[in-house]
C-alpha atoms as an extended CHARMM CRD file, in Angstrom:
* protein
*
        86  EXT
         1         1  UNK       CA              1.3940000000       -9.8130000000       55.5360000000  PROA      1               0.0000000000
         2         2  UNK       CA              0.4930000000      -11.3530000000       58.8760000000  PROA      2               0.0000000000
         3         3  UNK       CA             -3.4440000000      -10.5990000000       58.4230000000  PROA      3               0.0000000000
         4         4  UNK       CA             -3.2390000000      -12.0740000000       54.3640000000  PROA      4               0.0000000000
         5         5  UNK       CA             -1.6500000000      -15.0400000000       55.4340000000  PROA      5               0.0000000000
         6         6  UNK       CA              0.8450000000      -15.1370000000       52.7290000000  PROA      6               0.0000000000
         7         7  UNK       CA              2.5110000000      -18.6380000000       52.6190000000  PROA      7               0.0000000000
         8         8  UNK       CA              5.9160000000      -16.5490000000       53.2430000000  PROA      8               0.0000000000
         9         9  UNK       CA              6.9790000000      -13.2490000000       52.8120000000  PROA      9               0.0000000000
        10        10  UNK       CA              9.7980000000      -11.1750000000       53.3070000000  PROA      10              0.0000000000
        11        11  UNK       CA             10.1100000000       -8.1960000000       54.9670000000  PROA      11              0.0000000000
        12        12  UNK       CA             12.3710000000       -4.8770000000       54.6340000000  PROA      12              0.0000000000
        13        13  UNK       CA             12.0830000000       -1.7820000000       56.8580000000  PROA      13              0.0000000000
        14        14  UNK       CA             12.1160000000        0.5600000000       53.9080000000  PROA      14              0.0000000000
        15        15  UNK       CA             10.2780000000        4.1830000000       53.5630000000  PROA      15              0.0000000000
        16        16  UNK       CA              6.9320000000        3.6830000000       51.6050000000  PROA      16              0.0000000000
        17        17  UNK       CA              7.5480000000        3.5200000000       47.7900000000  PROA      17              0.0000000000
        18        18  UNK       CA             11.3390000000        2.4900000000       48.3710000000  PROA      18              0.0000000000
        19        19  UNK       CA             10.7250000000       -1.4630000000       49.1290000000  PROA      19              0.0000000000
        20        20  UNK       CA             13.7570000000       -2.0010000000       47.2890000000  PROA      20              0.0000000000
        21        21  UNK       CA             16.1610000000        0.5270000000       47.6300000000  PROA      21              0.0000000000
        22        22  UNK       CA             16.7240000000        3.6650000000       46.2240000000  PROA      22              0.0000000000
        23        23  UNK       CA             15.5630000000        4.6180000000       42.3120000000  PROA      23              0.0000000000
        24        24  UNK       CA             18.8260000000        3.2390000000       40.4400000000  PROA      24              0.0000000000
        25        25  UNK       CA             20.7670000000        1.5040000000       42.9730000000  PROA      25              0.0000000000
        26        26  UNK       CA             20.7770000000       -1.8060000000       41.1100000000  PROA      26              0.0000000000
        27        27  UNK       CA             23.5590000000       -3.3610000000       43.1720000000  PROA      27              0.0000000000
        28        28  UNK       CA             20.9190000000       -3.2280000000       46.4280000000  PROA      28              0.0000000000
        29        29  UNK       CA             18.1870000000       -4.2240000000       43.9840000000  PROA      29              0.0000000000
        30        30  UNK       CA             19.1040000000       -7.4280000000       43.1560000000  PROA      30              0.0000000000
        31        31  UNK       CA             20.5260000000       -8.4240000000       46.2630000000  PROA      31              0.0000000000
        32        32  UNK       CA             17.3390000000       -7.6500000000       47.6000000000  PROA      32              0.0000000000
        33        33  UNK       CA             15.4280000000       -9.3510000000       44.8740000000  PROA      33              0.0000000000
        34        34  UNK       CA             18.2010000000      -12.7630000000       45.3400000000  PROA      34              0.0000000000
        35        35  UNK       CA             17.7260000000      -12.4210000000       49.0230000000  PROA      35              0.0000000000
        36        36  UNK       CA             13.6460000000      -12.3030000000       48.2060000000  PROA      36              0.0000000000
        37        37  UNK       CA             13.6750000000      -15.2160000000       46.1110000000  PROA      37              0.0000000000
        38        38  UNK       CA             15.6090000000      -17.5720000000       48.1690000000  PROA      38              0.0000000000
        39        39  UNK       CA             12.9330000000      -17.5240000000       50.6260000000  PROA      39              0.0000000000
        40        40  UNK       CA             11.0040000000      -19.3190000000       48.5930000000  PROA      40              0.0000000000
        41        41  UNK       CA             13.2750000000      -22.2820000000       48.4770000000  PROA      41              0.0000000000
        42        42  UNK       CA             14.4470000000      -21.6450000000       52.0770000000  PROA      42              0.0000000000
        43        43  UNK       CA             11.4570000000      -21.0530000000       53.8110000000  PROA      43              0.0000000000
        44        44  UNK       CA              9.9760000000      -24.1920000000       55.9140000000  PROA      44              0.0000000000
        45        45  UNK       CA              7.0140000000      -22.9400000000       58.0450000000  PROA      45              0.0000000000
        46        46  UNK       CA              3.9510000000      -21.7100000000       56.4400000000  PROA      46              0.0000000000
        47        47  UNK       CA              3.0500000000      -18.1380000000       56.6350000000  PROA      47              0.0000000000
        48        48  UNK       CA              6.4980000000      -17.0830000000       57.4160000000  PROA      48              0.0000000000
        49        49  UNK       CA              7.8010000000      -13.5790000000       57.4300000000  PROA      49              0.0000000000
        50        50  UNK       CA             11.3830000000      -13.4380000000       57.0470000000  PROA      50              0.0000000000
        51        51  UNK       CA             13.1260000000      -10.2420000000       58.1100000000  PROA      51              0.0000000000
        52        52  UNK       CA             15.9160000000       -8.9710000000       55.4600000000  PROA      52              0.0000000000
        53        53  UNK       CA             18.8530000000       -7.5920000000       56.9750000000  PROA      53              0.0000000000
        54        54  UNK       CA             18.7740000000       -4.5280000000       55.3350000000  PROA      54              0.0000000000
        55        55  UNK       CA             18.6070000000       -1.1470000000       56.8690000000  PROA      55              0.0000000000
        56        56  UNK       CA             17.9780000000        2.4850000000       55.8410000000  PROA      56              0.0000000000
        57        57  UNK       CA             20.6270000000        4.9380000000       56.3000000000  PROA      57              0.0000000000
        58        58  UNK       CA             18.6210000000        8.3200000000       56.9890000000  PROA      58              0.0000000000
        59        59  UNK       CA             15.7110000000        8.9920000000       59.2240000000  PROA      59              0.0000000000
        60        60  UNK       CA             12.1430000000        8.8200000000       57.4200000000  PROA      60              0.0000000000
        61        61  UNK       CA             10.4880000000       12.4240000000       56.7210000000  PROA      61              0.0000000000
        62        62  UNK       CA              7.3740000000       12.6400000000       55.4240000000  PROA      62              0.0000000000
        63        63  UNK       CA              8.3280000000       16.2420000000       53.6630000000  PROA      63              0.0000000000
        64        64  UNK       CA             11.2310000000       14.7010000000       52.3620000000  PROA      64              0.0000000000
        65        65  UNK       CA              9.2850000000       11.5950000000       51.1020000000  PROA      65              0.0000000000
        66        66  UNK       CA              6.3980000000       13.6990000000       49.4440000000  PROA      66              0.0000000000
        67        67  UNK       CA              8.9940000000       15.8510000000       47.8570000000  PROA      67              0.0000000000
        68        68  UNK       CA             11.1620000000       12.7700000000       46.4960000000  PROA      68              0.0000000000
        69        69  UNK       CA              7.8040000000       11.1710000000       45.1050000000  PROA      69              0.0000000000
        70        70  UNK       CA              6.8960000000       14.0810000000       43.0950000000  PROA      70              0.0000000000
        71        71  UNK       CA             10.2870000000       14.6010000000       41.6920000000  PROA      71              0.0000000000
        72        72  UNK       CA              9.9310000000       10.9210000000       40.3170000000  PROA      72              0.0000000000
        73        73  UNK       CA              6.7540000000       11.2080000000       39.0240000000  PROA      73              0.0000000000
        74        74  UNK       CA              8.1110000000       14.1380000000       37.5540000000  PROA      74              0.0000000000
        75        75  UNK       CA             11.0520000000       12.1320000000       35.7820000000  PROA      75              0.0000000000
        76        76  UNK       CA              9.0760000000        9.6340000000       35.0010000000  PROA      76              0.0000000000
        77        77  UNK       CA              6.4910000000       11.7770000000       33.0870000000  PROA      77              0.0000000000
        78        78  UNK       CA              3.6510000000       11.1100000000       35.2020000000  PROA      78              0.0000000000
        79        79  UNK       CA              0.6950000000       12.9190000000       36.3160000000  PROA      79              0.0000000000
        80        80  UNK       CA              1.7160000000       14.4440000000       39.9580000000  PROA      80              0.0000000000
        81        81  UNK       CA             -1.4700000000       13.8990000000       42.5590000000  PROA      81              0.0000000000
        82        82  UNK       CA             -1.4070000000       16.0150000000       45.4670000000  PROA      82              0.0000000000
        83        83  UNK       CA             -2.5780000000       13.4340000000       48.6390000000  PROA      83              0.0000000000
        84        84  UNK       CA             -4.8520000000       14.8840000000       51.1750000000  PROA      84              0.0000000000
        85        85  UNK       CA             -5.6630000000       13.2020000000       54.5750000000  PROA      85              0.0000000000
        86        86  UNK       CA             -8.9860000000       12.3040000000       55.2380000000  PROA      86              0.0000000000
């Protein structure tokens, strides 16, 4: 966010596809999405990133992450894409 130069931002040290919680844990969602918002009224120096509190509870694993996507997609009825490094 530093590099686009947003006029703020918030940030939340989250595994990749997870930026606000886990899939239907609506209680963390909107306090996430409150928290988000209020940075725009709160906010006074342009291009700030503010850092939300919030922490997650397990250690990131990229097996476990790749496994947790596809079983989404899978729920959700969409087309599973196997990702390959270049």
């Amino acid at each position: 966010m530093a590099l686009v130069k947003a006029p703020r931002s918030a940030f939340i040290n989250f595994p990749l596809g997870r930026q606000c919680g886990r899939p239907h844990d609506t209680d963390l969602q909107i306090r996430i999405l409150k928290d988000t918002l209020n940075i725009l009224v709160t906010a006074t120096i342009p291009g700030e990133i503010v850092d939300l509190p919030y922490e997650w509870d397990e250690p990131f694993d990229w097996a476990k992450y790749l496994q947790d996507m596809q079983e989404m997609l899978e729920e959700e009825g969409g087309p599973v894409q196997e990702w390959k490094a270049e």
